[in-house]
Every structure is written in C-alpha cells, then in structure tokens.
N, C-alpha and C positions, 0 to 999 in steps of 0.2 A: 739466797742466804748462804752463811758460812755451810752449812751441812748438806746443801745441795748440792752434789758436784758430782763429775763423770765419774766412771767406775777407773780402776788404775789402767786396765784395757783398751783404753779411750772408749767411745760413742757406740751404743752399740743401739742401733733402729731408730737413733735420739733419746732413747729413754735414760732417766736421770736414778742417781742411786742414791740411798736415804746413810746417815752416818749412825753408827749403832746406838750414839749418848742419845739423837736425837729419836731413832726407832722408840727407844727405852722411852721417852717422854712422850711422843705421839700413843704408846699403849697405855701409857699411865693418865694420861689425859681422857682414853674412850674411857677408860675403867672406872673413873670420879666427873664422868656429865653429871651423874645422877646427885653426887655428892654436892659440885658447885652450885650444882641448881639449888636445890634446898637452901643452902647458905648464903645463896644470895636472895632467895624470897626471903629470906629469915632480915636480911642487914636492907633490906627495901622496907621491912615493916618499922624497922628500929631507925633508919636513918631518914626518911621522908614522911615525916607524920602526916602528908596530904595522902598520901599512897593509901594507907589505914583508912581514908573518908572515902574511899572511891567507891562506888557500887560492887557487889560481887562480881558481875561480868565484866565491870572496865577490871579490876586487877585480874581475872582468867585473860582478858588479853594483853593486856601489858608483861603477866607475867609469861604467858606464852612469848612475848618478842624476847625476854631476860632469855628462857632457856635456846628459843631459837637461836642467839645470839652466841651463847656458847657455845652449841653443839655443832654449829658454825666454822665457829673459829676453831676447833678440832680440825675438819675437815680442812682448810684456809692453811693452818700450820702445817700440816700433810705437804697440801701441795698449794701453793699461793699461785691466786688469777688473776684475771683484772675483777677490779671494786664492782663491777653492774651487776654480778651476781646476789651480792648485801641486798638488792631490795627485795628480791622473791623469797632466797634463803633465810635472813633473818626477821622481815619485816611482813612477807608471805600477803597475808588478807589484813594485815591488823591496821595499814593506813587511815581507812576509813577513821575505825575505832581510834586509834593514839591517837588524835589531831580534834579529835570531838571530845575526850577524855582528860587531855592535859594539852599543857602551851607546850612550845617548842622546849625551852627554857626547863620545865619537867623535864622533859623528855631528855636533853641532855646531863637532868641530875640525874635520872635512871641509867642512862650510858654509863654514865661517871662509878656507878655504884659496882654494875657488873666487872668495869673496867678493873677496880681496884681489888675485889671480890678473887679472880681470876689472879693478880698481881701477888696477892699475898700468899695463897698458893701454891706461889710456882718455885719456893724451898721442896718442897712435897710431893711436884708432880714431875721436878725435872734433876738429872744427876747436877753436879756441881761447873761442869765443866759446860753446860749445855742452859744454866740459866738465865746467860746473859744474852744468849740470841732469842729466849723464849720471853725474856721482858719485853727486848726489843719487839718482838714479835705482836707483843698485847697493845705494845704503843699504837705501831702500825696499822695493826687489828681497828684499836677506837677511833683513830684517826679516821678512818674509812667507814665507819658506821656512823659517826658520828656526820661526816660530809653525808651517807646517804640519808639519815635524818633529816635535816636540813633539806634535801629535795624532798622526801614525801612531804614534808608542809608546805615546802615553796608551789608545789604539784596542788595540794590540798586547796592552799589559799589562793592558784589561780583556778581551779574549777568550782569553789565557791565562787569567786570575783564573776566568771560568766555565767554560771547559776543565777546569782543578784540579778546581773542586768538584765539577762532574760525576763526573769522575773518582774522586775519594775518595768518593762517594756511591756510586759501584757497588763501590770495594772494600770499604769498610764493610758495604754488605749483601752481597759473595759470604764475606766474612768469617762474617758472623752465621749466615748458611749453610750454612759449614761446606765453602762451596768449592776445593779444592784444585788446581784447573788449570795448564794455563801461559800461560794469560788472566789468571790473577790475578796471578802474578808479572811476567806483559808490566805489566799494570798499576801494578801496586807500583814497578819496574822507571823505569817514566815517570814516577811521582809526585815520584824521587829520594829514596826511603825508605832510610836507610842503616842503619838498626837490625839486628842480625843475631840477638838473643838477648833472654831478659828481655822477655817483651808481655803486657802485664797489662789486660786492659777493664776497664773502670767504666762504673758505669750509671746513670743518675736518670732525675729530671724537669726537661725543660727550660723554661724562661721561658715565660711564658704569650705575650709580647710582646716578644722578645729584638729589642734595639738593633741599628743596622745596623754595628756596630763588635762585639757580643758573642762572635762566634767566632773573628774577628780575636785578642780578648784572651784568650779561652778557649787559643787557640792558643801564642801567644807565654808564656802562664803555663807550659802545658805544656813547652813546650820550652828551660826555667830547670832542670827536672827530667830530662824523658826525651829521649833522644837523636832522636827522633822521633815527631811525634803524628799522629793521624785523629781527628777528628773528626767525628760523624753526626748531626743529630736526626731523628728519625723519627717525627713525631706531636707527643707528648707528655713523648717519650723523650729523652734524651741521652746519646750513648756520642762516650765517647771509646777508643780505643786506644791506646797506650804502647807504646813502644819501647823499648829500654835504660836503662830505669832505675836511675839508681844509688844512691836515699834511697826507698825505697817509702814508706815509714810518713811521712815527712813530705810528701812529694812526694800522696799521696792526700786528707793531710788540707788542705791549702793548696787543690787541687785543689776538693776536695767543695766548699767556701764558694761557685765560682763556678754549685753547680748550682743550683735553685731550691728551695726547703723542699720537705721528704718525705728519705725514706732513700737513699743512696746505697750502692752497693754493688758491692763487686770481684772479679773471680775470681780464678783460683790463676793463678800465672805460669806460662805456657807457653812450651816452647822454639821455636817457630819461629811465625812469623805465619800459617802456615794453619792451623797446631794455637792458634790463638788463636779460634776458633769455641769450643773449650770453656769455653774462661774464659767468652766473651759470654755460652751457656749458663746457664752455671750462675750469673753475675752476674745476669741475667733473671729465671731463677730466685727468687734469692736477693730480686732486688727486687718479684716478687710477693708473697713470703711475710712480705716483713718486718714488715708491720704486726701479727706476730703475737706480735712482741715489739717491745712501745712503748720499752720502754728502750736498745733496741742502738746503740751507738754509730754514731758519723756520720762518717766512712764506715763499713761494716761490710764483714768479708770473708765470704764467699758461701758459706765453707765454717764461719764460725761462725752461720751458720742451719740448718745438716743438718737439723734434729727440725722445724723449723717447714717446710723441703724436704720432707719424708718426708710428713707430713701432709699437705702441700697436694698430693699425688700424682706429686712428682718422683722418677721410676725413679732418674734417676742421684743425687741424694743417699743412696736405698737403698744403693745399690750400693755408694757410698765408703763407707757405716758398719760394712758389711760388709768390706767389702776392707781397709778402713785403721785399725779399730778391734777389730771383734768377731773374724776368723780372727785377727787377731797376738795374740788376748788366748788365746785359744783355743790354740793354736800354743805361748806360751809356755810352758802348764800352771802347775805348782808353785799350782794352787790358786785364781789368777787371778781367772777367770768366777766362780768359788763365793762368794769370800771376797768380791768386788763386789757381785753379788747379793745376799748376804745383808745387804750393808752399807747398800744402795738400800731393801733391805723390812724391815728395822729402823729405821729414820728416821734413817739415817745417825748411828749411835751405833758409837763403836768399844768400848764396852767388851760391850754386847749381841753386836757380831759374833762376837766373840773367843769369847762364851760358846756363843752359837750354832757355831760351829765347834769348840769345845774345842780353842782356841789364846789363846796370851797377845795380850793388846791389840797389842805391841811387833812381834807378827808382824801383824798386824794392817796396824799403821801399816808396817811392813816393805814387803807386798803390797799396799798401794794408792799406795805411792811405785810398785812395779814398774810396776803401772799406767800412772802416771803418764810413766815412763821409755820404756815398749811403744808407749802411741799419743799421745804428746803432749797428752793431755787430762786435768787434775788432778781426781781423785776429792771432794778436799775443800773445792773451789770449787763453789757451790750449780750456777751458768751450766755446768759442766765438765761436771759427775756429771747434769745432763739431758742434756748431749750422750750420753756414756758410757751412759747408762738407754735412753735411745732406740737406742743401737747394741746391746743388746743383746737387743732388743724383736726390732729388725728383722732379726737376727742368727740368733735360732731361728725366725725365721718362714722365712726361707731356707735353713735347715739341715735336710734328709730324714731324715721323723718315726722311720725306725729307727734313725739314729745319735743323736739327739737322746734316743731309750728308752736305748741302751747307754750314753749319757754318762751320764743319772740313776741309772742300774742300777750303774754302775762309783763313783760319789759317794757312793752311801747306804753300799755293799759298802765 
C-alpha cells in the first residue's frame, strides 16, 4: 500500500516503516473495535429482520464472526498477508454454525453489513489525507472475506455431500439386510426421507465406468416420480429404492433406460421402508434368474419370474406359488386344480379337457376364467399357464403325501 514503504535509509533487516497519517489511523481503529462492533450488532438487528429470528446462540455466533471480522481487519490494515489467514481469524470455529444458521446469500448480507458499517466510519477513524487508502483497504478487506465465505460453504456443502452418501450407503445395505432397528430409522430420519408408504427396489447392473454426475442424474430422474429415492451401487449392482410412488409402470420404465444393458428388475411394493428388504430380495432374486428367460421385459417385476425363482433354488418364490396361487386354487374347489391340470397335460386344448373331464368346453372356458379371477394369472396366456404349471408342480410337492392320496382318491370317486 501507499504507506508502506522503506524508511528514507533504505532496507533496514527488510523491515517495513508504517507513515504517520496511517500510524494515527491504525491507533484509532484499535481504540473504536469496541465502538464498531456495537454498531454493527446495532444495524444487523435493524437492517436483516431474519438476523432478529435467529435463536440466541446462532446470533452469539454470527455476531462473534461481525466482531472477529473487525478486529481482523485492524490487524490486516497493519500489516496485510495473504487471504488463508480469514478463515481461522475471522471465521475461527463458527463454520459449522454459520452454514447450519443461514445460506450463503445471508451470510454475504451480514458481510455487506459489516463492510459498510466499517465504510461510514472511516471520516472518524482516519486523517483526511489517509482515507482514501483506508476505503480502499475495506474494499479489499470484504473482497477477501467475502471469497473465504464462499469456501467455508463450498467446504460445508462438500462434507455434507460425503456425510449423505455415507449415509445412504449404510441405509441401502441395512435395508438389503433386512435391518429393522432404531439405527436405521435414526438414519432415514437424518437423511430427511419423507416417503411413508409405497417402496419399491429395483435392481440391475451398474455402469462399468459411471460419470462423476451419474447418481447425481440417477437421482434427480428419480425424484420426477417418487417422493424419495436411495440410491446404492454395490460392485456391479445398482439398487435403487423408491418411495411414494405415484405412476409405477412408468416411473420404472423411464427409470430402467438409466441402468446399464442386462435385465432389470423390481419387487413387490412394500408398506413401510424396513419391510422393504423383501422387495430387494426377491428383486435380487429375480435378477439372478433372469437370464433364463431372454425375452422378459425390461424392467421386469420379480414376481413374474417365480418358475425361473423356483429353479434357480429360491425358497421364497416356492413359497408365494404356493400361498398365492396353488392353496387359493385348491381353496376354491368347484374343479379348479383338475380342470388346469388336465388343460396343462393335453396341450392346452380346451375341447380335449372338456372330454377328458366329461364337461362341455363352455365349462371349460368357465373354469380357467375362474382361474384366472382366484390368482390373477391367465391360463390362456402361454407366459401365464408356465407361471400357473409351475405353481402347481411346487404346490404338491409341498402338499403331505396322505392328503394329496385323498385328493386323488376323492377325484377319480
């Protein structure tokens, strides 16, 4: 600055001599810290009516950064450094606090405040001769407070960003888990998960080489559909988790395009996010099995792979064939299981069943409507009638061989 400069002696050890307008204003400045500070908590209350809502201890720290900043810039006007000192000097511990407290945007109207506070001033605090390098000086001053601003949130908002994903990384896997704590709800809880119903996983394969923006957009597609997403990759894997979903069927297919080629696949919606481990399940599932039908749609849901489940040695696709297809058929009666049966081992002809049972085709067609009605799976759909064939494979295999003789025994009779 103008007032820095050698002694008329020239250099003496490198030390720099101070000019006496500006001595006079560097004492006048320690002398009114106490002064500006006041007056600028005073024009913080009057100029920011948000400042006024803040809790007691956000404005003890906020106003703590005001005076820091001053007392600062005394020092700074003395003798000026480089800027990396602004973040311990005037910002000190308050990080945390100012980024939790106010936006950015705040924060640069509380600079703005100080800035100008300081500005009006400097009639008062500096001779006449010496106030133009000392405005100058305040410019400079907010210039550089204001850039280290801007890094404690840029700082703030990336150690949030890996906090999250940490985060959703272990609720993703206590999810897959099957975890149902009050760790995982603290968790969910922190994430700001608002979803209360409706959570549906999806599974694939992820990017071999996913972009540093790809979950970012993964994310934001998501949440055009469902009221809240997670996102995981794990390996090879991509799961996402859904929240209130309000368009499934399209919301999945939109979805699927962002996975990587190979099958994707969904589980059944479950009512709450810890019961949302059995959808992963059986999506998991479903996406080991699928190659064993090259035609299935993309996305596919996890429960129209049951028979290729069952084979590939998943208890629990046994289980729903049984529970949600073969006892309701069985349960029914009026002929049901027989009239299926016999329809599956005649090549699916209805006028052979008809004969085979000594009934008209119309009943026929009658009972594999009911069929149709009992477990939601159409007999006369080739894809349907292997679901239904498979459920009723697995159906007497878990059926105890003396009821299974009286069923035969009570059919022929």
């Amino acid at each position: 600055m103008a007032q820095l400069k050698q002694s008329s002696g020239g250099p003496q050890n490198g030390k720099l001599t101070i000019s006496p307008a500006k001595a006079e204003t560097i004492k006048k400045l320690r002398a009114n810290v106490g002064q500006l500070s006041t007056t600028t908590m005073r024009e913080l209350e009057r100029a920011l009516p948000w400042y006024g809502r803040l809790r007691a201890d956000e404005r003890s720290a906020l106003g703590l950064v005001a005076q820091n900043g001053i007392a600062a810039f005394v020092t700074w006007y003395e003798r000026p450094t480089l800027p990396s000192w602004i973040l311990s000097d005037v910002f000190g511990n308050a990080p945390t606090e100012l980024t939790r407290s106010i936006s950015l945007q705040k924060a640069l109207a509380l600079i703005r405040i100080v800035v100008e506070t300081v500005e009006d001033q400097v009639p008062h605090l500096a001779p006449e001769e010496d106030q133009p390098a000392l405005r100058e000086a305040v410019l400079r001053y907010s210039r550089e407070v204001a850039f280290a601003a801007a890094d404690v949130y840029a700082r703030a908002a990336e150690t949030r960003g890996s906090w999250d994903t940490r985060l959703e990384a272990l609720i993703v896997d206590a999810i897959l888990r099957g975890e149902n704590t009050d760790a995982l709800r603290s968790r969910i809880a922190a994430l700001g998960w608002k979803a209360q119903e409706r959570f549906t996983v999806m599974a694939g394969s992820s990017p071999l080489e996913p972009s540093p923006t790809y979950v970012g957009e993964l994310r934001r597609m998501a949440g055009r559909f469902a009221q809240d997403a997670l996102v995981g990759i794990q390996g090879d894997r991509l799961i996402l988790i859904l929240g209130g979903l309000d368009d499934p069927a399209n919301a999945m297919a939109r979805l699927a395009e962002l996975f990587a080629p190979g099958p994707v696949v969904f589980g059944p919606e479950a009512a709450t996010l810890p019961e949302a481990s059995t959808s992963a399940q059986a999506a998991f599932a479903g996406l080991s099995a699928a190659r064993a039908w090259p035609n299935a749609p993309r996305p596919v849901a996890a429960d129209d792979l049951l028979p290729e489940r069952v084979v590939a040695g998943d208890d629990a696709a046994r289980r729903a064939l049984v529970h949600k297809i073969y006892r309701p058929l069985v349960a029914a009666s009026n002929g049901l299981v027989e009239t299926l049966s016999a329809y599956f081992e005649l090549g699916h002809s209805l006028e052979a069943t008809a004969r085979e049972l000594f009934v008209h085709a119309n009943t026929v067609r009658y009972r594999l409507r009911r069929v149709c009605d009992v477990t939601g799976w159409d007999p006369l759909l080739p894809r349907e009638a292997f679901v239904l064939q498979t459920a009723l494979v697995v159906g007497r295999l878990a059926t105890p061989p003396s009821q299974a003789s009286e069923r035969t025994s009570n059919r022929q009779a």
